[in-house]
C-alpha positions as CSV (number, residue, x, y, z in Angstrom):
1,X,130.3,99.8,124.4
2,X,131.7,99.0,120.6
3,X,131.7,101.6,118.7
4,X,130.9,101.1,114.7
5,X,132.7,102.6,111.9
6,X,132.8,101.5,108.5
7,X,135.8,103.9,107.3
8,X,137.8,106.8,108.7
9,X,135.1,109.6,106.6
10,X,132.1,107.7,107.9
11,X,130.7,107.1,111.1
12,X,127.5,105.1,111.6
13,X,126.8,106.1,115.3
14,X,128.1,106.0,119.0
15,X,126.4,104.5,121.0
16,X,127.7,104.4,124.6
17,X,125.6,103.3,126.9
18,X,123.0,101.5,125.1
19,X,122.8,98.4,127.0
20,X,122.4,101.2,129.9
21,X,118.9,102.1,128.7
22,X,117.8,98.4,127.7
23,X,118.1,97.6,131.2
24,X,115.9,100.0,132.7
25,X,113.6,97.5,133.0
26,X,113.3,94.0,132.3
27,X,111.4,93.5,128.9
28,X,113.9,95.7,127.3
29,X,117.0,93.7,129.0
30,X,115.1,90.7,127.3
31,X,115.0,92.5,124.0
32,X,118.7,93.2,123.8
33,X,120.5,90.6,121.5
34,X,117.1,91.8,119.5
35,X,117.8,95.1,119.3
36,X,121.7,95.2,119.1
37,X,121.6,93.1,116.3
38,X,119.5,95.8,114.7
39,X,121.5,98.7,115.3
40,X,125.4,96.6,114.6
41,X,124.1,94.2,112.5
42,X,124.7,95.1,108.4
43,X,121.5,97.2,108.2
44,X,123.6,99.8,109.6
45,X,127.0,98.9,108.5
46,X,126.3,98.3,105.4
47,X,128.0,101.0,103.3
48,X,124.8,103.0,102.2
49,X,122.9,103.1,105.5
50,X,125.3,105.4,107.5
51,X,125.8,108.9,108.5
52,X,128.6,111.1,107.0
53,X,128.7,114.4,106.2
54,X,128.3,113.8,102.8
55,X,125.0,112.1,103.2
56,X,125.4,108.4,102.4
57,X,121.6,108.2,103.2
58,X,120.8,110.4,99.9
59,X,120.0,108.5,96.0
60,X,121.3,111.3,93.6
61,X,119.2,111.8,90.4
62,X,122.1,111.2,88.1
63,X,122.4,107.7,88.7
64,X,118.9,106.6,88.0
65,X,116.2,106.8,84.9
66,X,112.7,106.2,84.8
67,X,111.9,102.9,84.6
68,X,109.7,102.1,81.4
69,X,106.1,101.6,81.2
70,X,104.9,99.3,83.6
71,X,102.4,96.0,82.7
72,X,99.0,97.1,84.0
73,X,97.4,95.2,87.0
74,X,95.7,92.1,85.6
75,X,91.5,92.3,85.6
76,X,91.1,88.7,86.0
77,X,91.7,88.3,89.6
78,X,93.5,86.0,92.1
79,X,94.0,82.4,91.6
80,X,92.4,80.4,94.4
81,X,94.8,78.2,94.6
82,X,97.4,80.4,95.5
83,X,94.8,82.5,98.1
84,X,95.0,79.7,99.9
85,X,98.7,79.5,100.3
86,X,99.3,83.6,101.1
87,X,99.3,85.6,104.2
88,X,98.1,89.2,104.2
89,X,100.6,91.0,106.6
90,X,99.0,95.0,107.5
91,X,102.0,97.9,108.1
92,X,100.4,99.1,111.4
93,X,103.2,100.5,113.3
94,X,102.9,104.2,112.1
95,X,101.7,106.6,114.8
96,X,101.1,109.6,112.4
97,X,103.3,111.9,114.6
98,X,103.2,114.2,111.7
99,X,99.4,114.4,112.8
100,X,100.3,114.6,116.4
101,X,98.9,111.4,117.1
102,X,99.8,109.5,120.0
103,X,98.0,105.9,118.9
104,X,98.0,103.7,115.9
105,X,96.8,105.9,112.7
106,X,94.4,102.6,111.5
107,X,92.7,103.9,114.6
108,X,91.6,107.4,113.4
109,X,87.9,107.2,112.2
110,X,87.2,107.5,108.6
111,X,83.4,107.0,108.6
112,X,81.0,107.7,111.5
113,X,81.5,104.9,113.8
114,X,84.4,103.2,111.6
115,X,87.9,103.8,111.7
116,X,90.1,102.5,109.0
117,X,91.2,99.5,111.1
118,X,87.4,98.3,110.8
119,X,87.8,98.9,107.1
120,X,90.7,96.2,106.8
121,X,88.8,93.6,109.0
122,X,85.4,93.8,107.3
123,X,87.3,94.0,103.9
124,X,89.6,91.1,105.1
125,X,86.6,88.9,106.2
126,X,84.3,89.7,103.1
127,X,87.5,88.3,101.2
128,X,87.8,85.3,103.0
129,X,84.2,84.5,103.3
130,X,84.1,84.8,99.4
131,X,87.8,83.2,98.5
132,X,89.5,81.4,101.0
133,X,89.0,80.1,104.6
134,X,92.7,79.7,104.5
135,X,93.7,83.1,104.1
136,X,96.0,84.7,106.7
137,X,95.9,88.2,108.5
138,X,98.8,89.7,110.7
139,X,99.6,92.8,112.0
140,X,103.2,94.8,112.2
141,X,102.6,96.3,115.1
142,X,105.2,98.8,116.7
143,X,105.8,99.0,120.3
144,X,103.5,102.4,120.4
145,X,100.9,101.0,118.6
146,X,100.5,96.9,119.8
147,X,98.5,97.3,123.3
148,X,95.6,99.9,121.1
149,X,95.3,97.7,117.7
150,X,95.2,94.5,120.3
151,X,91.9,95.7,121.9
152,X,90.2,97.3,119.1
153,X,90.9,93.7,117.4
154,X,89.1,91.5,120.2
155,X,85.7,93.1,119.3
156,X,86.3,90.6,116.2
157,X,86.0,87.2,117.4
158,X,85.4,85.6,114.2
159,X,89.7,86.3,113.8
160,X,90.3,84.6,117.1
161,X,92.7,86.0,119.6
162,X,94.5,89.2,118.6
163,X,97.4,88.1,119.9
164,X,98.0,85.5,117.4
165,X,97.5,88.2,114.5
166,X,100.7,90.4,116.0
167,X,104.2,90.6,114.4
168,X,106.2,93.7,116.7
169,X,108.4,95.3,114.9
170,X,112.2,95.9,117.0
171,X,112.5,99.4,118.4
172,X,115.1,102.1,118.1
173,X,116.8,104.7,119.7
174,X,116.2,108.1,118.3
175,X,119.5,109.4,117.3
176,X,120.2,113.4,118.5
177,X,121.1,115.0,115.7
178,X,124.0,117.4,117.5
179,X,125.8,114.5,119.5
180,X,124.9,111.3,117.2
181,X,124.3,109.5,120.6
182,X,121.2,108.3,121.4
183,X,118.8,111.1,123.0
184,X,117.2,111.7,125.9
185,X,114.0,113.1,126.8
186,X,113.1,112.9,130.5
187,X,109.6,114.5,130.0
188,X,108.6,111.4,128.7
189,X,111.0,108.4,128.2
190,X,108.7,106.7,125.5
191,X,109.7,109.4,122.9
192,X,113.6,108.6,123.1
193,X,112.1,105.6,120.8
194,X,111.0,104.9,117.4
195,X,110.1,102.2,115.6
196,X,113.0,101.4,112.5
197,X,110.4,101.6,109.5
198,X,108.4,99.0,107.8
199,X,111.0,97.5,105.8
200,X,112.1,95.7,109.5
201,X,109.5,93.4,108.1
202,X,111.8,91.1,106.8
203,X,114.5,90.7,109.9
204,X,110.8,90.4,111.9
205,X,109.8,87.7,109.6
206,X,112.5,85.7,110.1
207,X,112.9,86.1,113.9
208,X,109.1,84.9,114.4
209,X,108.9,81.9,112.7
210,X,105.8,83.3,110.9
211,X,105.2,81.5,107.3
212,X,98.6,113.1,96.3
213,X,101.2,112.3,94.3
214,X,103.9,114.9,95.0
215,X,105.0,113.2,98.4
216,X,106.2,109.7,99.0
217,X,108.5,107.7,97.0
218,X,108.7,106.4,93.1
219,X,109.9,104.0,91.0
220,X,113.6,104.3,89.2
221,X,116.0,102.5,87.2
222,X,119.6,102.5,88.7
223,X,121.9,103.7,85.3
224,X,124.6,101.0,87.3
225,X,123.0,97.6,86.7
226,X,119.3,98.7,85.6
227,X,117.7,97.1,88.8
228,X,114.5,98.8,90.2
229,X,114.9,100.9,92.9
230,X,112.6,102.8,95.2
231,X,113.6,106.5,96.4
232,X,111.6,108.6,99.4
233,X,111.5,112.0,99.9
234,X,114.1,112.2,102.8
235,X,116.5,110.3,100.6
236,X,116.5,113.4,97.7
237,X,119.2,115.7,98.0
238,X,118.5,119.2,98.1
239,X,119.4,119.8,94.8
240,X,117.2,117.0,93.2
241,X,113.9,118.4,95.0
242,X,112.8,119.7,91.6
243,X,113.4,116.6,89.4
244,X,111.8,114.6,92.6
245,X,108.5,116.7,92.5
246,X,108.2,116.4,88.4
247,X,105.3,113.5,88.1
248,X,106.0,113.6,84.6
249,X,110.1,112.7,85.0
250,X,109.1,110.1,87.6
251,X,105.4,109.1,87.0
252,X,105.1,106.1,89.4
253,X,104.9,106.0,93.3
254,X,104.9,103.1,95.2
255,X,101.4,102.2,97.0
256,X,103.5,100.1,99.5
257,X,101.7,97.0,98.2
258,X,103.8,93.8,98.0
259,X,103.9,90.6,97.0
260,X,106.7,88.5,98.2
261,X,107.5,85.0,97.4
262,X,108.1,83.4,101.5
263,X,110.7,81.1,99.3
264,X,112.8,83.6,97.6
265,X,112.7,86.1,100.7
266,X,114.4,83.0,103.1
267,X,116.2,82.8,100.7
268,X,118.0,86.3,100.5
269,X,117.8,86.4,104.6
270,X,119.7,83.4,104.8
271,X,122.5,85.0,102.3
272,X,122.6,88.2,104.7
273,X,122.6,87.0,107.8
274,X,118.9,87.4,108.3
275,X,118.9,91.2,107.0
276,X,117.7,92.4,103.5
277,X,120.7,95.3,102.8
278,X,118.1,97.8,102.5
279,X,119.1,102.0,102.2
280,X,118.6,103.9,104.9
281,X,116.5,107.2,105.2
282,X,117.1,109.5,107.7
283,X,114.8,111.6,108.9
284,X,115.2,114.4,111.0
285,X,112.1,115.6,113.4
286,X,111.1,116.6,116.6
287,X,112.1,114.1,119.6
288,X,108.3,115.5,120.1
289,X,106.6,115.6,117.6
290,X,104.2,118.2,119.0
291,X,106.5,120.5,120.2
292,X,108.5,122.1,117.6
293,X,110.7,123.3,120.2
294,X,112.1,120.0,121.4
295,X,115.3,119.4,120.5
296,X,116.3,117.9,116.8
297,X,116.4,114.0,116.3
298,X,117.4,111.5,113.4
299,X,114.7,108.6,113.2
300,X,116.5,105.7,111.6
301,X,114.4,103.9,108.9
302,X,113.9,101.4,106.0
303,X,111.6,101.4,103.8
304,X,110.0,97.6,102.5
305,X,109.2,98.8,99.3
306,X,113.5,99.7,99.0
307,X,114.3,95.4,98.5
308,X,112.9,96.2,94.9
309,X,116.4,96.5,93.7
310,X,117.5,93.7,96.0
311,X,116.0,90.6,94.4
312,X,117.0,90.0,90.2
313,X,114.2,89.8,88.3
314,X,111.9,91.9,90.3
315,X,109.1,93.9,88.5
316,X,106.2,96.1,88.9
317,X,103.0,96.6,87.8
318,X,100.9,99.9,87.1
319,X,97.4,100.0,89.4
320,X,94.8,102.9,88.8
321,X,94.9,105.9,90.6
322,X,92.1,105.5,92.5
323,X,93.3,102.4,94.4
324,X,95.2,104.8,96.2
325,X,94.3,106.7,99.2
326,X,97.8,107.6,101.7
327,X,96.5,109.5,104.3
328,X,99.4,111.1,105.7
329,X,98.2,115.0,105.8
330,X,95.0,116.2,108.0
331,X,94.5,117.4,104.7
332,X,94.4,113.6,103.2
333,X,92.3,113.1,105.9
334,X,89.8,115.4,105.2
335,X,89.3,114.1,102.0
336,X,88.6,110.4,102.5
337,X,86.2,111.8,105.3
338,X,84.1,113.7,102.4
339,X,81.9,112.4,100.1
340,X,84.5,112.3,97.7
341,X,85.3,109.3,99.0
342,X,83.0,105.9,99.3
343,X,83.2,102.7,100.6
344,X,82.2,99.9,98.1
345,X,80.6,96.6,98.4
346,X,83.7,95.0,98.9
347,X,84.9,97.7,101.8
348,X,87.3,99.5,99.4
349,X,87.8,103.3,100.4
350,X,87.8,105.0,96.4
351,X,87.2,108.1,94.9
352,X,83.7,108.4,93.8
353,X,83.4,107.7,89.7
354,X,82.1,111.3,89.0
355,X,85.9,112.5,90.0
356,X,87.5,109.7,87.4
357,X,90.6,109.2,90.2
358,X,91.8,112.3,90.9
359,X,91.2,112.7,94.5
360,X,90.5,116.4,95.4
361,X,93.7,118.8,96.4
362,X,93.9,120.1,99.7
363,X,96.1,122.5,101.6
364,X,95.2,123.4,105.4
365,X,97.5,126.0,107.0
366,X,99.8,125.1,110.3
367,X,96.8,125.5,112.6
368,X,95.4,122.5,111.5
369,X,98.4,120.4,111.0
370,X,97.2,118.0,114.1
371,X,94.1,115.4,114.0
372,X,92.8,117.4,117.0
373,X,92.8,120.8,115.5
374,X,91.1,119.3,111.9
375,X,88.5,117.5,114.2
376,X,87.5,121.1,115.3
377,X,87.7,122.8,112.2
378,X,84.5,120.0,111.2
379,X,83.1,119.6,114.3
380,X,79.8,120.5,113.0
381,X,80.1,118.7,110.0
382,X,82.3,117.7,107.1
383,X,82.0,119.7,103.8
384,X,81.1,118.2,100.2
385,X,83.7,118.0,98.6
386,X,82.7,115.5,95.6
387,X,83.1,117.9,92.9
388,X,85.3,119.9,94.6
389,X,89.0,120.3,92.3
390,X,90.9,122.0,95.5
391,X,90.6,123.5,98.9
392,X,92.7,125.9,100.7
393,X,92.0,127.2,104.2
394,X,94.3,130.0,105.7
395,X,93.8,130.5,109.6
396,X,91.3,130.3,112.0
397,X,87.6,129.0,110.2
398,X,85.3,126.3,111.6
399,X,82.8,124.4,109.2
400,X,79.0,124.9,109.8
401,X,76.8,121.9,108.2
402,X,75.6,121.7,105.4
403,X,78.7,123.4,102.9
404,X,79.2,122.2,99.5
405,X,82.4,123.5,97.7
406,X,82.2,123.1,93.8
407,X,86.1,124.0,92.3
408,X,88.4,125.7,93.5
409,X,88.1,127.6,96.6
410,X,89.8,129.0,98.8
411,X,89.2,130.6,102.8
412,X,91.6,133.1,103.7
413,X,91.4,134.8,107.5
414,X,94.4,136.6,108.3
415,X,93.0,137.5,112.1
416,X,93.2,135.7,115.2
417,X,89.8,136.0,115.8
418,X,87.5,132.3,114.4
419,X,85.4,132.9,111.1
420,X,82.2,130.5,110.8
421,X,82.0,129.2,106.8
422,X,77.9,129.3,106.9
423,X,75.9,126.9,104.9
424,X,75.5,126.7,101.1
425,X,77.4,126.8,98.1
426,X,80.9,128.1,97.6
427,X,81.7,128.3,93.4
428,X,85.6,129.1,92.2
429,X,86.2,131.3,95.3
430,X,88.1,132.6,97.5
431,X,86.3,133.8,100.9
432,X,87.9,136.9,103.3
């Protein structure tokens, strides 16, 4: 197998007997050409998307500004006009293996009896019924998430056949981090892959024909040519983590919310061979993610927010705070579950008005770092947390119903042994 190297100081990756494991079975034989595209095509060649030992992967804090103040997000609406000409594509490929899930993450429930995948349809339809009967809805769907999002979609006729509303994303061979071949898990084969991040939206797009703020990534200004770029927390070095972290240095973060002309981005494909020369961020996990024993992987990625600095004349535009909700904590998780979270008339998960945007601050210790663990620390019921400013919980508790936590408080249990957090009010404390 052909082995890719930009330069003598940096090697991309080896991958011997790749075309080995595509042909375990037939639908990955078929997927070849796909795939190998992906991994030799110039999203991994391309100069800033290898791996060196300098760390081509990294965007250094010297060589980038924040961007000035951004126009605010028009209050006048959508023109119809153009409704009727756009297609709504959902990022639905994530798994949340951060959360331990197995499944699509749209699939977690938010409310009782919704999940957050029924919150995009309803929302979706309600639009559409008031807008547009022409407006479009896909799904990037990963290969770990697909069969799941499929069947929870059929129990929504009026979108037709869920099949129809799929764009798969390619898949990936995790990368062992010692060897820098592909790895290898026998346990369970599945995990050797991973999907290669959202931003293979645009190679997807043209292969199918189809017309709290501390984490995450923000906005810059490249000093070089004083395009827009887009960093993410794996691409900060080390010694950038502080600059990273200061919200008032870099004071906006992307909500992954894009609008893409279908002209200009055939455009740009066209020019690249059908790939958007996006960085790449390498992240190192887990090959499982729920055992922390497993031996250490790279995940490939691109991000679609990154092709900010790829297109001239791109902008941005500043959207409220409370528009956005990641949930990529259990700790995120337990907030839109509270009541400090609602859903409107027009199915928008927001932070109630009382808080004025600023969702509350949570920090659960490692023992509730998967959805399963969370779901039994508030197995009895969810706590109020409308007017709470921050939470901290520090070992074994579980919730009874009926707790309202007003502040800042904290629960702190340094024993093995479960602690019950009765009913009632809890005031700027912190509970032993």
């Amino acid at each position: 197998m052909e082995r890719w190297l930009v330069d003598k100081k940096r090697l991309v990756c080896l991958f011997h007997g790749y075309p080995d494991r595509l042909s375990r079975d037939t639908r990955e034989a078929s997927r070849l050409g796909q795939i190998t595209r992906q991994v030799g095509g110039s999203r991994f060649s391309h100069k800033n998307l290898i791996m060196d030992k300098t760390d081509g992967t990294k965007l250094v804090e010297g060589k980038m500004r924040k961007p000035p103040r951004l126009d605010d997000a028009p209050a006048s609406g959508f023109p119809e006009e153009l409704l009727a000409a756009t297609v709504i594509f959902k990022l639905n490929g994530g798994l949340g293996t951060s959360m331990g899930l197995e499944g699509a993450k749209s699939l977690l429930p938010v409310r009782p009896g919704l999940t957050f995948l029924d919150v995009i349809v309803r929302q979706f339809l309600q639009t559409r019924s008031q807008h547009s009967a022409e407006l479009g809805l896909y799904f990037m769907n990963s290969f770990n998430t697909s069969a799941g999002t499929k069947d929870a979609l059929a129990l929504y006729s009026e979108l037709g056949d869920p099949a129809a509303l799929e764009l798969l994303q390619s898949k990936a061979p995790k990368i062992d981090a010692k060897t820098l071949l592909p790895a290898t898990w026998p346990r369970n084969p599945q995990l050797e892959w991973c999907p290669p991040g959202h931003g293979d939206i645009y190679p997807s797009l043209m292969g199918s024909g189809t017309a709290a703020d501390r984490k995450g990534w923000h906005l810059a200004k490249r000093n070089q040519d004083g395009r827009l770029l887009l960093r993410e927390s794996a691409q900060c070095r080390e010694e950038d983590e502080s600059a990273f972290q200061d919200i008032k240095r870099h004071r906006f973060f992307n909500t992954n919310n894009l609008w893409i002309r279908l002209d200009a981005l055939r455009e740009a494909l066209a020019a690249c061979n059908g790939f958007i020369q996006l960085p790449m961020i390498r992240n190192q996990k887990n090959i499982d993610p729920r055992d922390k024993t497993s031996p250490k992987v790279y995940q490939l990625e691109t991000a679609m927010g990154a092709a900010i600095e790829c297109f001239a004349g791109a902008g941005a535009i500043e959207v409220p705070r409370w528009r956005f909700a990641p949930v990529k904590t259990t700790g995120d998780l337990l907030a839109v579950r509270s009541d400090a979270y609602e859903l409107d008339s027009q199915w928008r998960l927001t932070v109630r008005p009382e808080r004025q945007g600023h969702p509350p601050i949570i920090h659960l210790s490692d023992e509730y770092k998967f959805v399963d663990r969370l779901e039994k620390l508030i197995a009895e019921g969810v706590p109020s947390l409308v007017h709470c400013h921050s939470l901290k919980i520090q070992g074994p508790w579980r919730f009874r119903a009926g707790v309202e936590l007003v502040g800042d408080v904290s629960f702190v249990n340094h024993s093995a042994e479960i602690r019950w957090i009765q009913p009632g009010k809890y005031t700027d404390c912190e509970v032993r």
